[in-house]
N, C-alpha and C positions, 0 to 999 in steps of 0.2 A: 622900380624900373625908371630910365630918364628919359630923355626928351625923345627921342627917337620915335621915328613914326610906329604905332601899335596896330595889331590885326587882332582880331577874335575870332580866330577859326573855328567854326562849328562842324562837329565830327558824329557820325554815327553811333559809333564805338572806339575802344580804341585796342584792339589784339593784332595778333599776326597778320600781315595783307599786304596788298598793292596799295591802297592807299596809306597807310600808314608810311610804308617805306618811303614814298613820295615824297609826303610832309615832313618825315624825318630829312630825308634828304634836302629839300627847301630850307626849310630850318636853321640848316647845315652853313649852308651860303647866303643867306642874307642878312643886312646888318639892320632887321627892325627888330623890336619887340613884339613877341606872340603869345597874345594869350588863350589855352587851348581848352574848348569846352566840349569831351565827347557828351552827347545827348544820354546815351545808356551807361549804365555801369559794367561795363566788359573791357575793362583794362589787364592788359599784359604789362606784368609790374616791370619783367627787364626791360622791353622799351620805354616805359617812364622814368627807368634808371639813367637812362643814352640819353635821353634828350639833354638837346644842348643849353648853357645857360641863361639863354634868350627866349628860352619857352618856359612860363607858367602855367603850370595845369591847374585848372579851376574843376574843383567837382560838385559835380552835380547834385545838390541835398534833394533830390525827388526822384522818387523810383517809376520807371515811364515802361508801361510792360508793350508789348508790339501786337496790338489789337485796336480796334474802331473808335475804345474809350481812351486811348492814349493820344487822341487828335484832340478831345478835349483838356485834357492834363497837359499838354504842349500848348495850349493858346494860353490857356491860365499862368503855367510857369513862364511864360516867356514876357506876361508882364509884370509878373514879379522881377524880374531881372532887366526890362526896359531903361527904368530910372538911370541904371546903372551908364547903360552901353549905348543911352540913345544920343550919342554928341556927335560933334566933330572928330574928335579927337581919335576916336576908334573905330576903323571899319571892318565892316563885319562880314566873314569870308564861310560860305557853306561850303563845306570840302568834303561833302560824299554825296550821292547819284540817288536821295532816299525825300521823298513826300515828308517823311518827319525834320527833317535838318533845316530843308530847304522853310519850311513852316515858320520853324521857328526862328530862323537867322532872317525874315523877312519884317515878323513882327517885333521882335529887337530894333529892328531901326530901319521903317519900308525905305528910307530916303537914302542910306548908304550902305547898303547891300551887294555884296559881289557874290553870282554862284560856280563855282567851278565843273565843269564836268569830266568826271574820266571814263565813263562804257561809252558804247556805241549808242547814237541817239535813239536806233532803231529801236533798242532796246525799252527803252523808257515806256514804249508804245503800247511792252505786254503788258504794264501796271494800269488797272483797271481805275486809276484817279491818274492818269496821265493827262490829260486836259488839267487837273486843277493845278499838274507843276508846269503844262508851258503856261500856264496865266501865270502864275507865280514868277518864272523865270524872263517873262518880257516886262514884267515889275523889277527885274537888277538893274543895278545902274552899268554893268559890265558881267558880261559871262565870257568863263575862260575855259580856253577848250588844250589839250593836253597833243595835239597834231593838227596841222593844215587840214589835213586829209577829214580828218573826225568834224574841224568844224564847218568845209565846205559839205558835208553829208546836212548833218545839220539844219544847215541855210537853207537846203533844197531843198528839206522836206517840207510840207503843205501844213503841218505845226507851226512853223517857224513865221510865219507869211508875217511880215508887218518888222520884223528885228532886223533892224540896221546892222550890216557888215562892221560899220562904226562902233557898235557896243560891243561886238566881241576883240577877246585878246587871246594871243598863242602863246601858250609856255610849256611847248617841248619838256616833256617827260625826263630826267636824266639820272643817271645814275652816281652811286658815291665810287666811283673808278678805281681811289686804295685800300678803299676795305675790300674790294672784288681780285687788285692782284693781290692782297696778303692773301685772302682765303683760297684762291684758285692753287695756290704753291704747296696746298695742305697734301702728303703722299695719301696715295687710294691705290689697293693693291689691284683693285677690281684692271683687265684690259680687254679690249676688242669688243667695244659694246658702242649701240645706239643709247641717245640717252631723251628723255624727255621728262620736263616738270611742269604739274599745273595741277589746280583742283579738279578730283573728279567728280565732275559735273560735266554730266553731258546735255546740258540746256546750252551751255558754250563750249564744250569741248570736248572735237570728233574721235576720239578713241575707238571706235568701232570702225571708221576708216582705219586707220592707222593699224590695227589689229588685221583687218584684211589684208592691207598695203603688204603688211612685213610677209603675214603667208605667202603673195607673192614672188617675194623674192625668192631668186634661183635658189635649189637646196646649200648649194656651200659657202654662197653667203648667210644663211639663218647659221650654219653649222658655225660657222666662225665671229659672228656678231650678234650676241645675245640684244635684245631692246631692255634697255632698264627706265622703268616709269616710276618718280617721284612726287610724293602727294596722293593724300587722302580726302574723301568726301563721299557725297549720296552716293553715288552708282558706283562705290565700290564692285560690289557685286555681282552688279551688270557687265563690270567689265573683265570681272576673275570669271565669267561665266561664258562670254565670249570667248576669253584665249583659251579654256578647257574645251567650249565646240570645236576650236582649229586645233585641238594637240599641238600647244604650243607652253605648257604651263614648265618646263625646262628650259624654253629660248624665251619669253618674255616674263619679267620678274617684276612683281610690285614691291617698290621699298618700303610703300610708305614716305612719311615724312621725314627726309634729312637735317639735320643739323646745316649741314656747309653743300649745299648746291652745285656752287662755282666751282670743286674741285672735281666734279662728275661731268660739269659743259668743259674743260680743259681737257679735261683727258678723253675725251670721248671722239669717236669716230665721225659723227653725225650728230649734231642735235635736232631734232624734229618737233617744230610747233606746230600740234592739228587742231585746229581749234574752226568753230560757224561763228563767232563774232566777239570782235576787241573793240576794246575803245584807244589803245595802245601798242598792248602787246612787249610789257617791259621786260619778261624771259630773254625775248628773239634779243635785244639791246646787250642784256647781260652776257646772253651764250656769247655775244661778238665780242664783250671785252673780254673772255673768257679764250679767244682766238678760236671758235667753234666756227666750223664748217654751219648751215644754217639749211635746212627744209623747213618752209611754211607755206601755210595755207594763206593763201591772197584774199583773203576774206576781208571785210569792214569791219574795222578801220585800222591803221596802223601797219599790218608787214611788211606789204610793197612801199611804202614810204621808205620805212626804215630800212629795208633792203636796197631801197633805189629802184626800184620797178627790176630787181634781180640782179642786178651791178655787185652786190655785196653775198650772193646769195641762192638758194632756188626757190621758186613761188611755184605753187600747184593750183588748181582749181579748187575750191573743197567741196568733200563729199566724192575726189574723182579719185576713186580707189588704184585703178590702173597708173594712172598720171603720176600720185604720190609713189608708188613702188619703182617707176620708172626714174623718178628725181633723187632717190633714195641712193639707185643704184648710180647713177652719173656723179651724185657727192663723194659716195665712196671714191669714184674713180678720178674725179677732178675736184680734191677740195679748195676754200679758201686759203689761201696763206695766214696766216696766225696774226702776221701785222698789218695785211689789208682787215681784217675782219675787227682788230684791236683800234685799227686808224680809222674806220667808220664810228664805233662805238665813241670815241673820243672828241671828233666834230659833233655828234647827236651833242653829247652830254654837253661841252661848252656853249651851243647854240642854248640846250634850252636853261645853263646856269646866266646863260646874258639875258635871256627872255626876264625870267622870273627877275632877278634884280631890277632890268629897269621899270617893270613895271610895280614891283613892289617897294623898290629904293626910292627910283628917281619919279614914278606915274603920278598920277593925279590926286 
């Protein structure tokens, strides 16, 4: 690699995700050198094939299993790898929301340390070592937070007390804009559907509203707009088990996992994100470059931003089963235009590709 300014980003893992795509997308647009260190071994080989020529993957020779004795196996390893990375020259960037990353990319070099965060702070809170990551995290020299919105929450909370507004930095979430119109153009015979994608996991995502919600709706619209739900996880089950209580297992249909996304938020009538809590919310982003009508839940942190406090969009309460069915049916009836919905996504994404350069180009 040459002279150019070098990062060591420390990663959880590195397979299919919101973080990943992120990085990839980062990656994409900046002119430094990255050297990329997941902590585990759970690599998804095509995306190590994509990465762009700016990224070195360094792997990991220690197997770190996810239990109480792997906090000692990460202080040990991490000073094996000290010598290396403890300079000037390389700063060193925690890039997942995990006790083990942040650990380790502190004892690598306590002095030039950056931690990024992407969920919601709130969140951090249910992790039962949550105290030892904000001590760790008012030890960064810079924490970057992925929306205004996510890092004003942040600062308020009574965690936070003592971290200067000064040490954080915003780099807006964005997305790779031509690989989402190549793939949005891909034909889908599938028509007249709602569509929605996300891991099922209902720790963060209200599918049991949502499930209620559509029962509501008048019978001719269920008759004429199937829901199709993309994405797999834990509560599968829970949630084929709900739409079998409402006799609904012919109008709402689990895909599973898709290959291409964007061609299911283009064509689709409605896209509906129901989610109890983001730190971003990159779907709602995508469905807009995607020219998707948009329902979300105004939950913390991330929709109402991204929608504009509803400017680009509808926002529900969550959890408010009536409200969602009621927004549902107003999208049907009034949606976005394709290029107000395309022309928001496209300010988001430039705002946050200027963030991220100047402060990884031209910052400190």
């Amino acid at each position: 690699m040459n002279s150019k300014k070098q990062y060591l980003f420390v990663t959880n893992q590195f397979k299919t995700g919101g973080v990943e795509t992120v990085f990839y997308n980062i990656s994409k647009k900046i002119d430094v050198n990255i050297l990329l260190f997941p902590v585990h071994l759970n690599l998804n080989k095509d995306l190590i094939r994509r990465l762009p020529h700016n990224v070195k993957l360094l792997k990991n020779k220690y197997r770190i299993k996810r239990n109480v004795v792997s906090f000692i196996k990460i202080i040990s390893m991490s000073f094996r790898y000290r010598k290396e990375y403890r300079n000037d020259n390389t700063k060193i960037i925690n890039f997942s929301d995990t006790l083990t990353t942040l650990l380790f990319s502190y004892l690598l070099n306590p002095k030039n340390v950056v931690s990024w965060v992407h969920c919601n702070p709130e969140a951090l809170l249910k992790a039962k070592t949550h105290s030892i990551y904000w001590w760790l995290l008012k030890k960064c020299r810079k924490i970057i937070f992925v929306s205004e919105a996510q890092r004003n929450l942040f600062l308020s909370m009574p965690e936070s007390e003592g971290i200067e507004r000064a040490k954080t930095v915003v780099c807006t979430n964005f997305i790779d804009t031509d690989f989402i119109e190549k793939s949005r153009q891909e034909p889908l015979r599938t028509q007249n559907f709602l569509f929605t994608a996300s891991r099922l996991d209902l720790r963060s995502k209200d599918y049991l509203t949502l499930i209620e919600a559509y029962s509501l709706l008048p019978i001719e619209t269920r008759q004429k707009y199937r829901l199709l739900i993309a994405g797999d996880g834990p509560d599968k089950l829970k949630i084929q088990r709900k739409i079998e209580e409402k006799n609904l297992r012919d109008r709402i249909i689990l895909l599973g996992n898709v290959n291409n996304p964007f061609t299911y938020m283009s064509k689709c009538k409605v896209f509906i994100h129901a989610s109890i809590s983001e730190g971003f919310a990159m779907s709602i982003l995508e469905a807009l470059a995607c020219g998707a009508t948009v329902v979300a839940s105004d939950c913390h942190v991330g929709p109402s931003e991204i929608l504009d406090n509803g400017k680009y969009g509808y926002l529900y309460t969550p959890g408010d089963v009536n409200m969602l069915s009621q927004k549902i049916c107003k999208a049907l009836g009034h949606g976005i235009p394709t290029n107000i919905a395309q022309k928001r996504a496209n300010e988001i994404t430039k705002l946050g590709i200027c963030q991220v350069k100047e402060y990884l180009e031209n910052g400190e």
